[in-house]
N, C-alpha and C positions, 0 to 999 in steps of 0.2 A: 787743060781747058784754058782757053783765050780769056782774057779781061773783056766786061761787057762793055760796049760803048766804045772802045779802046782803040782810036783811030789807024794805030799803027804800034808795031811792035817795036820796043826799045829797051835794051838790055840793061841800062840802070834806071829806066824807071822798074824793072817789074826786078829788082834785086829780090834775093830771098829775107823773109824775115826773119828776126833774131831774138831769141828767147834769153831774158834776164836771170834764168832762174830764181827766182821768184817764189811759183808756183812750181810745186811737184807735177810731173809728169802723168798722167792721173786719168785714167778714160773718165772719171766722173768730172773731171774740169777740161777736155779738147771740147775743140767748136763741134756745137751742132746745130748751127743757125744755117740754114742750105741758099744756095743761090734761089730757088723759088720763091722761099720767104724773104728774101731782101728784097725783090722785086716790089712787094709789098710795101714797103714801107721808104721805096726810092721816093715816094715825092715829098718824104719829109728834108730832103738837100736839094743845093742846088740843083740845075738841068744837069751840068756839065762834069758832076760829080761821076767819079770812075771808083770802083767794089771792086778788090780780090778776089778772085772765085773761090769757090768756096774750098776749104781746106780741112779734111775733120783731123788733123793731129794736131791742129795749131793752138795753141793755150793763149789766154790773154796777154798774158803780159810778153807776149811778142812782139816785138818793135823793129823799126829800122825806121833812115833816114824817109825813107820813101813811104812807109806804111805806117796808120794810127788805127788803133783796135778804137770802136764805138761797141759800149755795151747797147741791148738792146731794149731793154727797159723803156726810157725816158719817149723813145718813139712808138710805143705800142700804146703811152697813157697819155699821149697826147703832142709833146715835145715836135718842135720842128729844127732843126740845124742851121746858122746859128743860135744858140741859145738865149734867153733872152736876157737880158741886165742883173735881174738880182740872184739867178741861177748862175751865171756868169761872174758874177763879183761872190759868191762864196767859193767855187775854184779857183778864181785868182788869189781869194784870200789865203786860203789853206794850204793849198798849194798841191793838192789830193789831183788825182786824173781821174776822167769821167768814168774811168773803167772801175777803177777802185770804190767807188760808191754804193755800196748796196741800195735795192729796191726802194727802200724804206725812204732813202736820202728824198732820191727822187721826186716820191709821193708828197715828202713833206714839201719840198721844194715847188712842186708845179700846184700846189696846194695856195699856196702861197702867193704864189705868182698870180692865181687866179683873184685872188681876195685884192691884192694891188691895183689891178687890173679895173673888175667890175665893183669893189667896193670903194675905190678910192682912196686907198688908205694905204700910205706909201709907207716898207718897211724895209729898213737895211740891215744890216750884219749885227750890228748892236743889240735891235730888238730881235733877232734870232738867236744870237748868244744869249740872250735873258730867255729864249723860249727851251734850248737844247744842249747837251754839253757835245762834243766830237769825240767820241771812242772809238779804239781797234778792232776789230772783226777776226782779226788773224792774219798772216798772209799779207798783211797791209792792205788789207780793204775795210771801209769803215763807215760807222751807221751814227744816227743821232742818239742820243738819251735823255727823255724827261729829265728835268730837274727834280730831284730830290725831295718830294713830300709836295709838290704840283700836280696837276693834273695835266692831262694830255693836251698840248696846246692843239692838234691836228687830230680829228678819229680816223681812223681806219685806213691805218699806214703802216700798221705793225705787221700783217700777214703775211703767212710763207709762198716762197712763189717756187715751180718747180722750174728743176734747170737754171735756174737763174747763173749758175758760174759759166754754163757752157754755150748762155746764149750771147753772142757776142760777133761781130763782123771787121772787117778793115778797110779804110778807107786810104786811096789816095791822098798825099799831104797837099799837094800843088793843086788840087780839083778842088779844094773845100775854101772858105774863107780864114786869114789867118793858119789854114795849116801849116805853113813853114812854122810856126808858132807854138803851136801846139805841142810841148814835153817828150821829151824821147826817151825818158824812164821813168818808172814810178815812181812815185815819194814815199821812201820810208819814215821822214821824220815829220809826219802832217803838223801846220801852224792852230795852237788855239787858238778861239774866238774869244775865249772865256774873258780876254783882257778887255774888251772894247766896252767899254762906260755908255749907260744911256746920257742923253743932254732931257734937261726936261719937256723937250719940243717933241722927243723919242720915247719918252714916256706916257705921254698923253696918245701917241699912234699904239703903243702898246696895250697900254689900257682901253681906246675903240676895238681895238684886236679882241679882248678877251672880252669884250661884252655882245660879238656875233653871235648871232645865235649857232646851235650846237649845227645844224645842218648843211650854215655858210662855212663851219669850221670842219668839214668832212669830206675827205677824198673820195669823190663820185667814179664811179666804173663800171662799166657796162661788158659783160660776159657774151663774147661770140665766140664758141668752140670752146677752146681751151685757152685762147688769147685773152689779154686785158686792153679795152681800149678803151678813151675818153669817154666820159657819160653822153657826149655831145659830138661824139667821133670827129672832130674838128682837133688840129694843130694848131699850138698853145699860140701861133699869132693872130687864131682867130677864134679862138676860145672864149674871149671877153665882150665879142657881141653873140653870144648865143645866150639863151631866155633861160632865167632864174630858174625858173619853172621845172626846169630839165632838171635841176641840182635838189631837188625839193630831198625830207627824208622823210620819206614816210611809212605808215606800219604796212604797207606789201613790202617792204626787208625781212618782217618777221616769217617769210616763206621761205627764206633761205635759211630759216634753223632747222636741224635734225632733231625732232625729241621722239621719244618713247610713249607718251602720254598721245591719247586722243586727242584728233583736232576737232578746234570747236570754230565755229563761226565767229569772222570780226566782221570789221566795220570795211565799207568799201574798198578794196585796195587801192585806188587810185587818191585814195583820199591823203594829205598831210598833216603831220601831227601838228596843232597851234603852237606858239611861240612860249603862253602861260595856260595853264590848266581853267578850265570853265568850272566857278565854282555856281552854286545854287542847284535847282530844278531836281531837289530828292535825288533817290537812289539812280538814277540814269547817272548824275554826275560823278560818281564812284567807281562806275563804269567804263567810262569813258577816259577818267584819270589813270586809269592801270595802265588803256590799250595805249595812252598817249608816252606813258611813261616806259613801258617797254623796250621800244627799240632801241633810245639812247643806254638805258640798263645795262641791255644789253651789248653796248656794243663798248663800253666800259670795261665789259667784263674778258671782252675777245682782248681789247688791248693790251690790259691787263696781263692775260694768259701770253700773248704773244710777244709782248718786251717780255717775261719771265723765261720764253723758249727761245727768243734770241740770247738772254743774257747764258744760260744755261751753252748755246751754240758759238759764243763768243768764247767762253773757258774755253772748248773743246778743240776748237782753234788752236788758241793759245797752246795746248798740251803735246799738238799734232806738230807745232813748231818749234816745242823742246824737243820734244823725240828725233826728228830730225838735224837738228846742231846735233842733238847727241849722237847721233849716228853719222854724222861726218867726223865727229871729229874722233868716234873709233877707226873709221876708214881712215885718216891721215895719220893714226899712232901706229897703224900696220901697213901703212906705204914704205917702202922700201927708202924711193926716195923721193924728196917732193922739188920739182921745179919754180925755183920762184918767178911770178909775177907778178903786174900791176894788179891791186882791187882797186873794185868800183867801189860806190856811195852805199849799194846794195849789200855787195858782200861784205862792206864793214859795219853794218847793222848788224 
Protein backbone atom coordinates (compact mmCIF):
# COMPACT_ATOMS: atom_id res chain seq x y z
CA UNK A 1 0.00 0.00 0.00
CA UNK A 2 1.30 3.55 -1.12
CA UNK A 3 1.73 6.29 1.46
CA UNK A 4 -1.45 8.80 1.56
CA UNK A 5 -0.82 12.12 0.28
CA UNK A 6 2.69 10.79 -0.78
CA UNK A 7 3.50 12.99 -3.89
CA UNK A 8 5.94 10.59 -5.21
CA UNK A 9 7.84 7.54 -4.42
CA UNK A 10 11.23 7.63 -2.67
CA UNK A 11 13.25 4.92 -1.44
CA UNK A 12 14.77 6.46 1.71
CA UNK A 13 11.98 8.37 2.71
CA UNK A 14 9.81 5.28 3.01
CA UNK A 15 12.89 3.13 4.67
CA UNK A 16 11.66 0.24 6.73
CA UNK A 17 11.12 0.64 10.36
CA UNK A 18 13.23 -0.50 13.10
CA UNK A 19 12.13 -2.24 16.29
CA UNK A 20 14.31 -1.46 19.57
CA UNK A 21 13.36 -4.42 21.22
CA UNK A 22 11.99 -2.90 23.79
CA UNK A 23 8.58 -4.48 23.63
CA UNK A 24 8.05 -8.14 23.14
CA UNK A 25 6.79 -9.29 19.99
CA UNK A 26 3.28 -9.78 21.25
CA UNK A 27 -0.17 -9.71 19.13
CA UNK A 28 -1.56 -8.03 22.16
CA UNK A 29 0.95 -5.02 21.65
CA UNK A 30 1.09 -4.86 17.17
CA UNK A 31 -0.75 -1.84 15.65
CA UNK A 32 -4.20 -1.96 15.20
CA UNK A 33 -4.97 1.60 14.53
CA UNK A 34 -6.01 1.10 10.61
CA UNK A 35 -5.58 3.52 7.80
CA UNK A 36 -9.46 4.52 8.04
CA UNK A 37 -9.28 5.65 11.61
CA UNK A 38 -6.27 7.80 10.98
CA UNK A 39 -8.17 9.57 8.40
CA UNK A 40 -10.10 10.46 11.28
CA UNK A 41 -8.13 12.23 13.26
CA UNK A 42 -5.68 13.67 10.08
CA UNK A 43 -6.92 17.31 10.92
CA UNK A 44 -5.32 17.15 14.32
CA UNK A 45 -1.63 17.79 12.00
CA UNK A 46 -0.65 19.77 9.88
CA UNK A 47 -2.16 19.88 5.90
CA UNK A 48 1.01 18.40 4.66
CA UNK A 49 1.56 15.71 7.25
CA UNK A 50 2.22 12.29 5.40
CA UNK A 51 0.89 8.51 7.80
CA UNK A 52 2.58 5.16 7.04
CA UNK A 53 0.05 2.85 5.92
CA UNK A 54 -1.03 0.94 7.97
CA UNK A 55 0.95 -2.01 9.25
CA UNK A 56 -0.62 -4.63 11.84
CA UNK A 57 2.93 -6.35 12.86
CA UNK A 58 4.47 -3.04 13.72
CA UNK A 59 4.93 -2.47 17.71
CA UNK A 60 5.57 0.96 19.02
CA UNK A 61 8.68 1.19 19.80
CA UNK A 62 9.61 0.94 16.12
CA UNK A 63 11.65 3.78 14.99
CA UNK A 64 13.83 4.87 12.30
CA UNK A 65 15.36 7.97 10.93
CA UNK A 66 12.45 8.57 8.83
CA UNK A 67 9.44 7.33 10.97
CA UNK A 68 8.03 8.52 14.74
CA UNK A 69 5.20 6.39 16.24
CA UNK A 70 2.27 8.98 17.77
CA UNK A 71 0.36 7.19 20.25
CA UNK A 72 -3.24 7.74 19.88
CA UNK A 73 -4.78 8.75 22.96
CA UNK A 74 -3.83 12.59 23.19
CA UNK A 75 -5.89 13.05 19.71
CA UNK A 76 -9.07 11.23 20.50
CA UNK A 77 -9.43 13.58 23.90
CA UNK A 78 -8.80 16.48 22.36
CA UNK A 79 -4.85 17.10 21.52
CA UNK A 80 -3.98 18.85 18.31
CA UNK A 81 -0.16 18.44 16.90
CA UNK A 82 1.95 20.47 17.82
CA UNK A 83 1.44 20.24 21.29
CA UNK A 84 0.87 22.84 23.43
CA UNK A 85 3.53 24.53 25.93
CA UNK A 86 3.11 22.87 29.29
CA UNK A 87 2.41 19.45 27.60
CA UNK A 88 5.54 20.11 25.83
CA UNK A 89 7.69 21.23 28.54
CA UNK A 90 6.90 18.02 30.72
CA UNK A 91 8.53 15.76 27.68
CA UNK A 92 11.13 18.01 27.28
CA UNK A 93 11.69 17.79 30.94
CA UNK A 94 11.69 14.05 31.43
CA UNK A 95 12.84 13.16 28.64
CA UNK A 96 9.89 10.20 28.18
CA UNK A 97 8.59 10.05 24.35
CA UNK A 98 4.93 10.65 23.58
CA UNK A 99 4.52 7.01 22.95
CA UNK A 100 5.70 5.98 26.42
CA UNK A 101 3.00 7.74 28.29
CA UNK A 102 0.14 6.08 29.37
CA UNK A 103 -3.59 7.33 29.00
CA UNK A 104 -3.60 8.65 32.36
CA UNK A 105 -0.46 11.03 31.57
CA UNK A 106 -2.38 12.50 28.94
CA UNK A 107 -5.73 13.02 30.79
CA UNK A 108 -3.93 14.59 33.59
CA UNK A 109 -1.98 16.67 31.17
CA UNK A 110 -4.85 18.24 28.77
CA UNK A 111 -6.70 18.57 32.09
CA UNK A 112 -4.54 20.94 32.93
CA UNK A 113 -3.89 22.66 30.11
CA UNK A 114 -7.47 23.42 30.15
CA UNK A 115 -7.54 24.92 33.66
CA UNK A 116 -4.39 27.40 32.36
CA UNK A 117 -6.17 28.18 29.47
CA UNK A 118 -9.75 29.10 30.68
CA UNK A 119 -9.05 29.56 34.28
CA UNK A 120 -6.11 31.76 34.17
CA UNK A 121 -3.94 30.18 36.26
CA UNK A 122 -0.62 29.46 34.90
CA UNK A 123 1.05 26.26 36.11
CA UNK A 124 4.62 24.80 35.42
CA UNK A 125 6.56 21.72 36.10
CA UNK A 126 6.97 22.62 39.72
CA UNK A 127 3.51 22.77 40.54
CA UNK A 128 2.92 19.44 38.95
CA UNK A 129 5.85 17.88 40.66
CA UNK A 130 3.94 19.01 43.93
CA UNK A 131 0.75 17.60 42.31
CA UNK A 132 2.28 13.92 40.90
CA UNK A 133 5.33 11.78 41.41
CA UNK A 134 6.56 9.93 37.59
CA UNK A 135 6.67 6.11 38.05
CA UNK A 136 7.42 3.04 35.55
CA UNK A 137 4.53 1.24 33.95
CA UNK A 138 6.94 -1.60 32.84
CA UNK A 139 8.40 -1.83 29.45
CA UNK A 140 9.45 1.84 30.13
CA UNK A 141 6.21 3.31 29.67
CA UNK A 142 5.06 5.46 32.41
CA UNK A 143 2.00 7.09 34.35
CA UNK A 144 1.59 9.74 37.21
CA UNK A 145 1.11 8.91 41.12
CA UNK A 146 -0.79 10.95 43.62
CA UNK A 147 1.26 11.96 46.27
CA UNK A 148 1.10 10.02 49.24
CA UNK A 149 -1.86 10.71 51.79
CA UNK A 150 -3.29 13.59 49.11
CA UNK A 151 -6.03 13.65 47.35
CA UNK A 152 -6.52 13.35 43.64
CA UNK A 153 -5.39 16.59 42.27
CA UNK A 154 -7.44 15.70 38.60
CA UNK A 155 -10.76 13.23 38.77
CA UNK A 156 -11.26 10.89 36.43
CA UNK A 157 -8.05 10.04 34.89
CA UNK A 158 -7.53 6.82 36.46
CA UNK A 159 -9.61 4.53 34.01
CA UNK A 160 -8.82 1.71 31.99
CA UNK A 161 -8.97 2.08 28.39
CA UNK A 162 -8.95 -0.83 25.89
CA UNK A 163 -6.12 -1.48 23.35
CA UNK A 164 -4.49 1.29 24.56
CA UNK A 165 -0.69 -0.44 23.80
CA UNK A 166 -1.84 -1.35 20.27
CA UNK A 167 -3.42 1.84 19.29
CA UNK A 168 -0.76 3.75 17.91
CA UNK A 169 0.40 5.24 14.21
CA UNK A 170 3.62 6.72 12.38
CA UNK A 171 4.32 9.64 11.19
CA UNK A 172 6.64 11.22 8.74
CA UNK A 173 9.68 13.08 10.64
CA UNK A 174 10.23 15.77 7.77
CA UNK A 175 6.06 16.43 7.32
CA UNK A 176 5.58 17.27 11.07
CA UNK A 177 6.95 20.51 12.87
CA UNK A 178 10.41 19.92 14.72
CA UNK A 179 10.25 16.25 13.61
CA UNK A 180 13.78 16.06 12.57
CA UNK A 181 13.76 16.67 16.55
CA UNK A 182 11.76 14.44 17.84
CA UNK A 183 13.94 11.17 19.65
CA UNK A 184 14.87 8.12 17.80
CA UNK A 185 14.61 5.86 20.91
CA UNK A 186 13.05 5.51 23.85
CA UNK A 187 14.22 6.60 27.23
CA UNK A 188 14.97 4.10 29.63
CA UNK A 189 16.13 6.33 32.20
CA UNK A 190 12.98 8.97 32.62
CA UNK A 191 14.32 12.55 34.53
CA UNK A 192 12.46 13.25 37.85
CA UNK A 193 10.40 16.29 38.51
CA UNK A 194 10.40 15.55 42.10
CA UNK A 195 13.54 18.06 42.33
CA UNK A 196 12.04 21.22 41.02
CA UNK A 197 11.21 23.64 44.35
CA UNK A 198 7.98 25.69 44.39
CA UNK A 199 9.15 29.81 44.52
CA UNK A 200 6.22 31.35 46.65
CA UNK A 201 4.78 33.12 43.44
CA UNK A 202 4.26 28.96 42.59
CA UNK A 203 2.68 28.32 45.53
CA UNK A 204 0.00 30.76 45.70
CA UNK A 205 -0.96 29.21 41.63
CA UNK A 206 -1.03 26.08 43.47
CA UNK A 207 -3.13 26.80 46.04
CA UNK A 208 -5.91 28.66 43.31
CA UNK A 209 -5.37 25.14 41.75
CA UNK A 210 -6.72 23.25 44.63
CA UNK A 211 -9.44 25.57 45.72
CA UNK A 212 -11.41 24.85 41.97
CA UNK A 213 -13.98 23.50 42.34
CA UNK A 214 -14.25 19.64 42.07
CA UNK A 215 -15.95 19.88 38.42
CA UNK A 216 -13.29 22.54 36.98
CA UNK A 217 -10.73 19.81 38.42
CA UNK A 218 -12.32 16.89 36.25
CA UNK A 219 -11.39 15.33 32.87
CA UNK A 220 -14.63 15.90 30.78
CA UNK A 221 -15.35 13.05 27.91
CA UNK A 222 -17.96 12.45 25.94
CA UNK A 223 -18.66 8.76 24.61
CA UNK A 224 -19.23 8.19 20.76
CA UNK A 225 -19.08 4.44 20.01
CA UNK A 226 -16.33 3.13 21.65
CA UNK A 227 -14.08 6.21 21.18
CA UNK A 228 -13.15 8.85 23.75
CA UNK A 229 -13.44 12.41 22.68
CA UNK A 230 -13.39 16.00 24.19
CA UNK A 231 -16.47 16.78 26.11
CA UNK A 232 -16.57 19.80 23.50
CA UNK A 233 -15.07 17.75 20.55
CA UNK A 234 -12.92 20.58 19.86
CA UNK A 235 -8.84 20.42 19.65
CA UNK A 236 -6.96 21.53 22.73
CA UNK A 237 -6.17 24.99 20.45
CA UNK A 238 -9.49 25.65 20.60
CA UNK A 239 -10.78 24.03 23.70
CA UNK A 240 -10.48 27.29 25.84
CA UNK A 241 -13.18 29.18 24.03
CA UNK A 242 -15.74 26.69 24.42
CA UNK A 243 -18.50 27.38 27.34
CA UNK A 244 -18.14 26.28 30.83
CA UNK A 245 -21.33 25.00 30.66
CA UNK A 246 -20.25 22.07 28.56
CA UNK A 247 -17.73 21.02 31.52
CA UNK A 248 -20.48 21.34 34.21
CA UNK A 249 -20.58 17.79 36.68
CA UNK A 250 -23.60 17.09 37.18
CA UNK A 251 -25.89 14.17 38.85
CA UNK A 252 -26.92 12.73 35.00
CA UNK A 253 -23.04 10.84 35.72
CA UNK A 254 -24.94 8.96 38.28
CA UNK A 255 -26.61 6.99 35.04
CA UNK A 256 -23.51 5.64 34.10
CA UNK A 257 -23.30 3.54 37.33
CA UNK A 258 -24.26 -0.17 37.20
CA UNK A 259 -26.09 -1.07 40.52
CA UNK A 260 -28.29 -3.88 41.45
CA UNK A 261 -30.65 -1.95 43.67
CA UNK A 262 -33.83 -0.32 42.08
CA UNK A 263 -33.90 2.87 40.45
CA UNK A 264 -35.48 5.60 42.02
CA UNK A 265 -36.28 8.96 40.55
CA UNK A 266 -33.64 12.09 40.93
CA UNK A 267 -33.57 15.38 40.28
CA UNK A 268 -33.51 16.81 36.61
CA UNK A 269 -30.60 15.43 34.74
CA UNK A 270 -29.64 18.32 33.20
CA UNK A 271 -29.34 19.88 36.34
CA UNK A 272 -25.65 20.74 38.29
CA UNK A 273 -24.59 20.01 41.35
CA UNK A 274 -24.04 23.74 43.54
CA UNK A 275 -20.58 24.44 44.49
CA UNK A 276 -21.85 24.24 48.62
CA UNK A 277 -24.70 22.41 49.99
CA UNK A 278 -28.16 24.38 50.42
CA UNK A 279 -28.70 24.35 54.14
CA UNK A 280 -32.17 25.24 55.77
CA UNK A 281 -35.92 24.57 54.11
CA UNK A 282 -36.65 21.02 56.45
CA UNK A 283 -36.30 17.82 55.13
CA UNK A 284 -36.26 18.61 51.28
CA UNK A 285 -32.66 20.00 52.29
CA UNK A 286 -31.43 16.36 53.36
CA UNK A 287 -32.44 15.37 50.19
CA UNK A 288 -31.02 17.29 48.04
CA UNK A 289 -27.53 17.14 50.06
CA UNK A 290 -27.06 13.20 49.32
CA UNK A 291 -28.22 13.67 45.50
CA UNK A 292 -25.44 16.72 45.35
CA UNK A 293 -22.96 14.65 47.27
CA UNK A 294 -23.09 11.64 45.26
CA UNK A 295 -21.35 11.94 42.22
CA UNK A 296 -18.14 13.46 43.55
CA UNK A 297 -18.36 10.16 46.28
CA UNK A 298 -18.51 8.53 43.78
CA UNK A 299 -16.14 9.16 41.60
CA UNK A 300 -13.48 9.13 44.63
CA UNK A 301 -14.31 6.02 44.81
CA UNK A 302 -13.59 4.95 40.92
CA UNK A 303 -10.26 6.69 41.38
CA UNK A 304 -9.53 5.26 44.12
CA UNK A 305 -10.27 1.64 42.80
CA UNK A 306 -8.43 2.47 39.57
CA UNK A 307 -4.74 3.90 40.89
CA UNK A 308 -5.19 0.46 43.17
CA UNK A 309 -5.57 -1.71 39.52
CA UNK A 310 -2.96 0.39 37.90
CA UNK A 311 -0.61 0.00 40.74
CA UNK A 312 -1.45 -3.74 40.94
CA UNK A 313 -0.78 -3.57 36.63
CA UNK A 314 2.38 -1.72 37.18
CA UNK A 315 3.96 -5.05 39.52
CA UNK A 316 2.89 -7.14 36.75
CA UNK A 317 4.75 -5.39 34.32
CA UNK A 318 7.46 -5.29 36.34
CA UNK A 319 7.37 -9.36 36.74
CA UNK A 320 6.87 -9.78 32.95
CA UNK A 321 10.24 -7.94 32.60
CA UNK A 322 12.26 -10.20 35.09
CA UNK A 323 11.04 -13.27 33.39
CA UNK A 324 12.22 -12.03 30.27
CA UNK A 325 16.06 -10.96 31.40
CA UNK A 326 15.55 -14.20 32.82
CA UNK A 327 14.90 -15.99 29.85
CA UNK A 328 17.58 -14.42 27.85
CA UNK A 329 20.04 -14.88 29.75
CA UNK A 330 19.22 -18.72 29.87
CA UNK A 331 19.36 -18.42 26.03
CA UNK A 332 22.86 -16.84 25.97
CA UNK A 333 24.19 -19.75 28.74
CA UNK A 334 23.12 -22.39 25.93
CA UNK A 335 24.54 -20.30 22.95
CA UNK A 336 27.01 -22.17 21.74
CA UNK A 337 28.80 -19.13 20.83
CA UNK A 338 28.05 -15.49 21.20
CA UNK A 339 29.24 -12.88 18.66
CA UNK A 340 30.13 -9.62 20.12
CA UNK A 341 28.66 -6.40 19.49
CA UNK A 342 27.96 -2.78 20.00
CA UNK A 343 24.87 -2.31 22.80
CA UNK A 344 22.63 0.47 22.86
CA UNK A 345 21.33 2.72 25.79
CA UNK A 346 18.42 0.14 25.72
CA UNK A 347 20.17 -3.05 25.93
CA UNK A 348 22.35 -1.82 28.79
CA UNK A 349 19.33 -1.09 30.80
Amino acid sequence: MLLRNSPHKDPKKNSPLKGQGIIKDSPTERCCFTDSQIDKIRHCFPTNTLFKSFTPTALSDFISDTWVAFPVTPFLIGYSYPFPQFTQSFFSLTGIWYIQALPMIWRVLYTLERIIEQEGIYLGMAELAEMYDLTTFGSHRYLFKRKTGEDHPVFKVTKNDTNWKRRFFFVRRDTVPDGEDLPKEWATHAISISHLKLTPAAKERLLAFKKLDPETRTFQVATQGSQEVSSASVTMSSAGKSSKSASKFGIDDLANVKSARKKTPVASPSASAPKTPIRGKGKKRKASEDLQGLPLLRQQFLDYFNEKFAEIETYVGHVEDQDRQIADLQQMCHTPKIHPRSTTAWERD
